[in-house]
C-alpha positions in Angstrom: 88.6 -24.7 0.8 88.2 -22.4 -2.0 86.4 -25.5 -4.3 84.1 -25.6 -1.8 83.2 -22.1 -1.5 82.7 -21.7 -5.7 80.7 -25.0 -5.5 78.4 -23.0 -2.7 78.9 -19.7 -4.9 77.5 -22.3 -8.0 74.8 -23.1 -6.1 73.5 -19.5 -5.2 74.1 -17.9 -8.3 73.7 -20.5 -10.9 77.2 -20.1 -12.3 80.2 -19.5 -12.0 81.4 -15.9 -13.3 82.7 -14.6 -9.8 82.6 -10.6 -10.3 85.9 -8.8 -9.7 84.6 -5.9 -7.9 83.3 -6.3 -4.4 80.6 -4.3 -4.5 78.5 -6.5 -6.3 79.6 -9.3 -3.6 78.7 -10.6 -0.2 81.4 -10.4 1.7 82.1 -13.8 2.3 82.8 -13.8 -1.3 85.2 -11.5 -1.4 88.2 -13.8 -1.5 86.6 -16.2 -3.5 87.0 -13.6 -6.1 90.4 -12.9 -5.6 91.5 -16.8 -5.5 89.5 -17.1 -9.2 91.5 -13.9 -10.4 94.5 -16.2 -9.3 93.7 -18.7 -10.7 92.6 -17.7 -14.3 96.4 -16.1 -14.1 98.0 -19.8 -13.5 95.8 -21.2 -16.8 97.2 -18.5 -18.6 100.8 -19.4 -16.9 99.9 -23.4 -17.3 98.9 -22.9 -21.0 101.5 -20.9 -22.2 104.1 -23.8 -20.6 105.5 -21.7 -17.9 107.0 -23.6 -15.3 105.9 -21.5 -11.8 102.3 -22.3 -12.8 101.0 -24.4 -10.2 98.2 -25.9 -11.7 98.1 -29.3 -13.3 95.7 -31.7 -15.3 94.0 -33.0 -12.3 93.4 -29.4 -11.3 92.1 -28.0 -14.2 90.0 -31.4 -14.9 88.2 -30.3 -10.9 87.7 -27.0 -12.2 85.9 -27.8 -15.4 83.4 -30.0 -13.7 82.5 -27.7 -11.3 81.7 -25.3 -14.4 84.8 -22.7 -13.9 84.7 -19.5 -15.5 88.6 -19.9 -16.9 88.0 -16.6 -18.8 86.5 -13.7 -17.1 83.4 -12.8 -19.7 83.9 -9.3 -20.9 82.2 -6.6 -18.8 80.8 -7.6 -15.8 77.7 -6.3 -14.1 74.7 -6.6 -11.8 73.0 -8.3 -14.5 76.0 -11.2 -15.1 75.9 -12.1 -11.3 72.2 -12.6 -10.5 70.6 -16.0 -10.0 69.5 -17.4 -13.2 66.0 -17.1 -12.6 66.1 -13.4 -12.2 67.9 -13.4 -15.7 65.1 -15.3 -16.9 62.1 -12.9 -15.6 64.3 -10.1 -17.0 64.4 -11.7 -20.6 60.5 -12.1 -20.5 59.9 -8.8 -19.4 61.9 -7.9 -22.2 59.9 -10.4 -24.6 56.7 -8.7 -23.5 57.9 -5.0 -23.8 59.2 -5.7 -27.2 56.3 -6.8 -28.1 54.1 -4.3 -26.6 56.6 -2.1 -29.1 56.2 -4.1 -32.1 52.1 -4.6 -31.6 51.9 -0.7 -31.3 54.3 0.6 -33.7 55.9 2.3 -31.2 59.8 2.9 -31.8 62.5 1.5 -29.1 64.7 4.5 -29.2 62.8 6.1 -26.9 62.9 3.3 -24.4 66.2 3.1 -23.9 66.0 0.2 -21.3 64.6 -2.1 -24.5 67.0 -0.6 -26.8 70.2 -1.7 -24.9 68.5 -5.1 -24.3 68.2 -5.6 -28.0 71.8 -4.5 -28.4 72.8 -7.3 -26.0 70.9 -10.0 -27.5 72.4 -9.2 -31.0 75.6 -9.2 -29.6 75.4 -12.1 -27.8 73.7 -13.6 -31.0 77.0 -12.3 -32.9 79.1 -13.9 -30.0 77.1 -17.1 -30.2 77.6 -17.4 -34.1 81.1 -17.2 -33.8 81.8 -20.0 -31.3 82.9 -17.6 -28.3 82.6 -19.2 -25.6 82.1 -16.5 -23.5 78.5 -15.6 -25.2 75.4 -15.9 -22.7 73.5 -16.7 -25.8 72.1 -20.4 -26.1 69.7 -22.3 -28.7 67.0 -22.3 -27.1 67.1 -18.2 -26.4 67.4 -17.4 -29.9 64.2 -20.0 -30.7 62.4 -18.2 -27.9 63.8 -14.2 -29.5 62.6 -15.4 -32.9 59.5 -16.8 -32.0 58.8 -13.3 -30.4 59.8 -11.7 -33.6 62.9 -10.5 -32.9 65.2 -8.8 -35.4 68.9 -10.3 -34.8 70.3 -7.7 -37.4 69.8 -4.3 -37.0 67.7 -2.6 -40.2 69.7 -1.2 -42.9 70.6 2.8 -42.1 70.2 4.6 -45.1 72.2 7.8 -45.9 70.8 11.1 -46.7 70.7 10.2 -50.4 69.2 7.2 -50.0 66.4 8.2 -48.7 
């Protein structure tokens, strides 16, 4: 039953990253997001060879094709549960505000919105070029982020002395 209900969870939300905390669920949700709590315990109990773990090849093989989160991505919010498509008018807003910056010299730190949006992409960037698998950050992003003109490392801070 609970397949079915993150295959119909899948389909709403474009993923699978079931938040922890209910507030940012329907309430039919609710125990889907205890049963995936449960069940990222039993990978951690099947891959470290514990024997009470009650999940098995076939299992896990279900899970993966359905697109199973089996690690819970690090800090979830409203922004990791919407539909994909509101993620995707966010990041152009974004695209357009930073450039509306860039165009009129204007600096981010006073828009703090774009300035924690720019933090996120470079850490996801970060998260990307490391292989985590948990990074939101895809090819075809960082194309998009670059062709926008977008600074993946931070400018060089200089000290008082340096200046």
């Amino acid at each position: 039953e609970m397949i079915h209900k993150l295959k119909e969870y899948r389909i709403q939300y474009g993923h699978c990253q079931v938040p922890q905390r209910s507030k940012l669920l329907e309430e039919d949700y609710i125990p889907l997001s205890k049963w995936v709590q449960m069940v990222r315990r039993e990978v951690k109990a099947y891959n470290n060879n514990e024997e009470e773990s009650v999940l098995d090849e076939q299992r896990i093989q279900v899970l993966t094709e359905i697109g199973f989160a089996f690690e819970q991505p690090g800090g979830y919010s409203r922004r990791n549960c919407r539909p994909a498509e509101l993620e995707q008018e966010e990041f152009s807003r974004m695209l357009l505000e930073l450039k509306d910056h860039k165009d009129n010299n204007k600096a981010t730190r006073h828009n703090l919105k774009l300035t924690h949006w720019i933090k996120r992409q470079r850490k996801t960037y970060r998260d990307f070029k490391e292989g985590k698998s948990s990074s939101s950050m895809t090819a075809e992003r960082i194309v998009k982020l670059a062709e926008h003109g977008f600074s993946f490392e931070p400018k060089k801070k200089f000290t008082w002395d340096e200046r």
